[in-house]
C-alpha positions in Angstrom: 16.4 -12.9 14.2 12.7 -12.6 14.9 10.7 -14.6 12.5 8.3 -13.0 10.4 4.7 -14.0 12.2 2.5 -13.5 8.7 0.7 -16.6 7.1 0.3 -15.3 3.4 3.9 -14.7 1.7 4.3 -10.7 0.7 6.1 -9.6 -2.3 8.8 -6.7 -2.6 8.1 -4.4 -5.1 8.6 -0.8 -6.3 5.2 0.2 -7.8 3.9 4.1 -7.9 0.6 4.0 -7.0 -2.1 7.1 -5.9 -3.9 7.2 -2.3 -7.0 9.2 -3.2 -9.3 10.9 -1.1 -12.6 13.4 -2.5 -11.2 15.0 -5.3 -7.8 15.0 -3.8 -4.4 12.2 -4.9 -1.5 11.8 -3.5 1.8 10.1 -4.8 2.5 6.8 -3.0 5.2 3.9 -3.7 3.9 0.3 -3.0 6.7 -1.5 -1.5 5.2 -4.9 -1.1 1.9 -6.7 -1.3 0.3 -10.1 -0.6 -3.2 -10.8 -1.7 -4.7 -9.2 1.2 -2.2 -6.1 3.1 0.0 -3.7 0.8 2.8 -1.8 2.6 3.2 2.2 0.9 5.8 4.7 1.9 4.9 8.5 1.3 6.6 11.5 2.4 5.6 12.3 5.9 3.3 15.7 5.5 0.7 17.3 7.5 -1.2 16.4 4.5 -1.1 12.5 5.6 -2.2 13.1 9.3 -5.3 11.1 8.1 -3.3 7.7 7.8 -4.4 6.2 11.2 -4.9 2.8 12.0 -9.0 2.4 11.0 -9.4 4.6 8.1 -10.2 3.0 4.8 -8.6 4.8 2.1 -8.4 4.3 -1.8 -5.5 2.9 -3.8 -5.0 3.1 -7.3 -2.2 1.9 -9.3 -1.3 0.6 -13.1 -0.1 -2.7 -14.1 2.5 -3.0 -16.7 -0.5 -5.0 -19.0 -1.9 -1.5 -18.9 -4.8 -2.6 -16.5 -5.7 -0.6 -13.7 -6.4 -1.4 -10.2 -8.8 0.2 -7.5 -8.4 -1.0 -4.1 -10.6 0.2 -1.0 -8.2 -0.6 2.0 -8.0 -0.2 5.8 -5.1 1.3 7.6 -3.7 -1.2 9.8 -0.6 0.5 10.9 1.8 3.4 10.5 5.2 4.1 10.9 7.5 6.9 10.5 10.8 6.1 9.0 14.3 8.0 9.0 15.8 7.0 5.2 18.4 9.0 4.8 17.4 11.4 2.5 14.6 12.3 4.9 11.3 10.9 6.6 8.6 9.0 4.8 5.6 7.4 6.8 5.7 3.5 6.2 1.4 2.5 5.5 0.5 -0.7 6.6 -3.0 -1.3 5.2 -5.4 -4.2 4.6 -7.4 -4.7 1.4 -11.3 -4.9 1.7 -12.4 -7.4 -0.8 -9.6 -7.5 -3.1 -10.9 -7.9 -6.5 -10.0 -10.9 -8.4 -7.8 -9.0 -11.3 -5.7 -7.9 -8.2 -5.2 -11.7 -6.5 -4.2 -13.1 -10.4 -1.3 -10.4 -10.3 -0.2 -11.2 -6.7 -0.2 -15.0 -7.6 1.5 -14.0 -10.8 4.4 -12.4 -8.8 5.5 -16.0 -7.4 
């Protein structure tokens, strides 16, 4: 079993978030985080060509305290993946200065 190579722990979740971009969301799932990468899934659309590695993107998502959380990020990877009730592209992306409201909740998760 290879070990995992990452220095910060990550987090599993299942949080609906929104990637937006102009005027323009999209529907994502967070499926975990660490205080600086979050991994998304989304359904695998023409409308998500623009998910390569290098292009920062917006993420917003709610907290169940009500609070809500705006992250600029930076696509790090991308994979496509098979589940079996069809393909969803797996985000890899890194946070650019993650804002302190968004560390306490990561650090709150342990």
């Amino acid at each position: 079993m290879q070990k995992d190579k990452r220095k910060v722990k990550r987090y599993k979740v299942n949080l609906a978030a929104e990637r937006i971009s102009g005027n323009e969301r999209y529907g994502v799932f967070i499926e975990n985080i660490s205080e600086h990468g979050i991994q998304i899934i989304t359904t695998s659309t023409k409308t998500h060509e623009k998910y390569k590695p290098g292009t920062e993107i917006d993420l917003k998502f709610h907290l169940t305290s009500g609070d809500t959380i705006d992250l600029k990020c930076k696509v790090k990877w991308v994979h496509l993946k098979i589940p079996t009730n069809g393909f969803v592209d797996c985000i890899g992306l890194e946070i650019l200065n993650p804002p302190q409201k968004y560390i306490r909740f990561v650090r709150g998760l342990s």
